[in-house]
Residue, then its C-alpha position, 0 to 999 in steps of 0.5 A: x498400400x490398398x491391403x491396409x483397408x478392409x475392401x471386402x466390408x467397405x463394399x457393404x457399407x454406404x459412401x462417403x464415410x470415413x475409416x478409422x485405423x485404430x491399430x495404427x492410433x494405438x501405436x501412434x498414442x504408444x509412441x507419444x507416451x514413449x516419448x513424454x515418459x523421457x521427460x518427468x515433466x511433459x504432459x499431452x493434451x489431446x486436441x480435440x479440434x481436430x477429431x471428437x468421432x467418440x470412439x477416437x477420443x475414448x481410446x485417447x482418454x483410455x491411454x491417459x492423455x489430457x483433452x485441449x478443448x476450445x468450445x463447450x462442446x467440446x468439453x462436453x465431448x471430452x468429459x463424456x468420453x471419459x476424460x477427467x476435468x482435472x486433465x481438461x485445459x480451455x482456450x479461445x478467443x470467445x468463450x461464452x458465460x456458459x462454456x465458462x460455468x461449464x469449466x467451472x463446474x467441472x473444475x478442470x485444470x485451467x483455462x488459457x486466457x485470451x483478454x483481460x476482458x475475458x479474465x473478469x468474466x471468469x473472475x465473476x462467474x467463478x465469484x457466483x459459483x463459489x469456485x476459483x479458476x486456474x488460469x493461464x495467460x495466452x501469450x502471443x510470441x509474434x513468432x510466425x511458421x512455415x505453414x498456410x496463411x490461415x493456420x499461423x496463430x502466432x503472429x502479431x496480427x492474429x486474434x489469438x492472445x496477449x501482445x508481450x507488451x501487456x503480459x505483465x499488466x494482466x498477470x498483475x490484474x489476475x493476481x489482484x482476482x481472488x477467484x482466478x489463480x494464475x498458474x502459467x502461460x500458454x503460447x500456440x504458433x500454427x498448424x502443420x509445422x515440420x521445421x522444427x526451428x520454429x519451435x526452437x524459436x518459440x522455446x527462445x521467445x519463451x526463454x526470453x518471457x520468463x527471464x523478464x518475469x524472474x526479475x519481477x519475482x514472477x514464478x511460473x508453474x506451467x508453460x503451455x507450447x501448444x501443438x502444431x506438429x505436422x505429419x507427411x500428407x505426400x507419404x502417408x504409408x513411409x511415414x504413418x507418424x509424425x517426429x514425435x521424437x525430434x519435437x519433444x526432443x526440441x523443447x527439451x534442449x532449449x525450453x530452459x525450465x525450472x525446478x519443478x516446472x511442467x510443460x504441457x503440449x496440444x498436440x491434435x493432427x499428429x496423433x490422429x490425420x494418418x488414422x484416418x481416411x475418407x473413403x468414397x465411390x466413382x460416380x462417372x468418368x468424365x471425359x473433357x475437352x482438355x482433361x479427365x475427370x472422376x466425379x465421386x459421391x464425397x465432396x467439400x462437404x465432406x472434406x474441406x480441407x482441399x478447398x479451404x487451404x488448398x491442402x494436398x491429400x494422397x488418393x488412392x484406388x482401391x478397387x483398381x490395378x490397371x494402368x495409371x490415367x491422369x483425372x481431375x479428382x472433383x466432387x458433386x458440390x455445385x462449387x467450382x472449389x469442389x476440388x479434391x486434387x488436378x492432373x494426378x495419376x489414378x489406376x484407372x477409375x471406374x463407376x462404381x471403384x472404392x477411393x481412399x482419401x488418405x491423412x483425413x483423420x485431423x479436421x475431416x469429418x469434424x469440419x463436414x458440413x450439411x452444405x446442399x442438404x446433404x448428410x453428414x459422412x459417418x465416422x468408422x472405426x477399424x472393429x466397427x466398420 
């Protein structure tokens, strides 16, 4: 659907860069609102991982969501863009002293503890500051996904969290603290899911913790179940949002909550990949001995993705209506995994035709990179570009 794009201003405008079409980001943040307005007690954080282009992430603080943050920079991005602290949570498995105090002093709602060793540190440096730090315990499920290898954080072999064995030994620890209040626990699967079984199965996990709890007289405020909602990579225009209704839907059948309980999701890719696309120029056509190439000014550096994960994206011509050729979509980095796609089918390409690369809004210009000295790609938005 190349009429979505405004090819008349992209003309004038330097590639590679990446186009943002805020339109469809206000529907998508209207929808999740819609969704989480079924339920008294669901509460969106924006992940800001997987964009902080600044104009995105005013429009997500505008239209009232939270900020899920796992740097301090990233706080620092929230909070300029007008998030509150007190709708600001912080994970991570390696917060440093700084990225602390910065929490602390902008006293946000929680931060989701990943060690004991980290719950001291907190403990100490909200004692020096005089403050006293909400926190969640991260948990990990051992629940895996149906996702890649590299964006499963559920597992019991990944980094991420507190094994289920030792989750009432730091609760107890945390609650011997006076400068830490523990409020909830945290939990966070993987990325790009769409089975929604395995959310089902995380709710099951969930169920199964606080019944354990319960019979400690452990009361639970807060239950954080992460993100990890995927979108459809392959039809970016059939289905421009996530299942946003069957997600939240999912926890609200099987997460059995008690009174007064609020559950608070992460949710970064599904509100902003279909929003966004890299958009680049044909360099050359490159006729090979067994395929056809076309060579664009965007590369790895600019989208990683497709290198790091092996992940698909849609790309389109948009200056081209002419018969469909089989290319090589590849870019100028001096790296054979400078790969966008293989064998797929382009109208035909020529030097100088406009590609879209499409579901680029979540980890594309935040994971660019100035690999081969190159500069980082420019972030649009629709009234800006």
């Amino acid at each position: 659907m190349k009429g979505i794009f405004p090819t008349d201003r992209f003309q004038a405008t330097s590639t590679p860069f990446y186009y943002y079409d805020t339109d469809l980001l206000r529907k998508t943040l209207d929808v999740i609102k819609a969704e989480t307005d079924k339920y008294d007690n669901f509460v969106v954080h924006y992940a800001v991982k997987a964009n902080a282009n600044p104009d995105i992430l005013k429009l997500i603080a505008l239209a009232g969501f939270g900020a899920d943050c796992v740097s301090g920079g990233e706080i620092q991005a929230a909070l300029e863009a007008g998030f509150s602290g007190e709708k600001i949570v912080y994970a991570g498995v390696g917060k440093s002293d700084w990225e602390i105090k910065l929490g602390l002093e902008n006293s946000i709602f929680c931060f989701n503890v990943e060690s004991i060793a980290e719950l001291g540190v907190i403990n100490q440096l909200a004692s020096e500051l005089g403050r006293q730090a909400n926190i969640c315990i991260r948990i990990n499920p051992d629940v895996g996904a149906h996702t890649h290898a590299n964006i499963t954080t559920g597992l019991a072999e990944n980094k991420f969290g507190i094994a289920m064995d030792d989750m009432e030994q730091v609760i107890d620890r945390a609650e011997e603290m006076s400068h830490v209040r523990f409020v909830g626990l945290h939990f966070h699967i993987g990325s790009q899911i769409l089975d929604m079984g395995d959310f089902e199965a995380l709710c099951n996990r969930i169920n199964e913790l606080q019944e354990r709890l319960e019979r400690r007289h452990v009361k639970i405020e807060n239950i954080n179940v992460g993100g990890g909602l995927g979108i459809n990579y392959s039809h970016p225009n059939r289905e421009p949002m996530a299942d946003f209704a069957s997600y939240f839907n999912t926890y609200a059948k099987k997460l059995r909550l008690r009174d007064g309980q609020h559950v608070h999701f992460e949710l970064g890719r599904a509100v902003v990949a279909q929003c966004g696309s890299l958009i680049s120029r044909v360099l050359y056509v490159k006729q090979g001995k067994a395929k056809q190439f076309a060579i664009l000014d965007a590369g790895m550096t600019d989208l990683i993705r497709p290198a790091l994960y092996q992940a698909y994206h849609k790309i389109e011509n948009l200056s081209s209506e002419e018969p469909l050729e089989t290319y090589d979509v590849v870019g100028p980095i001096c790296e054979s995994s400078d790969v966008f796609a293989k064998a797929i089918d382009l109208n035909r390409c020529h030097r100088g035709d406009l590609i879209a690369i499409r579901s680029a809004g979540a980890y594309g210009e935040i994971m660019a990179s100035q690999y081969n000295c190159r500069k980082l790609p420019v972030g649009y938005t629709k009234e800006k570009i």
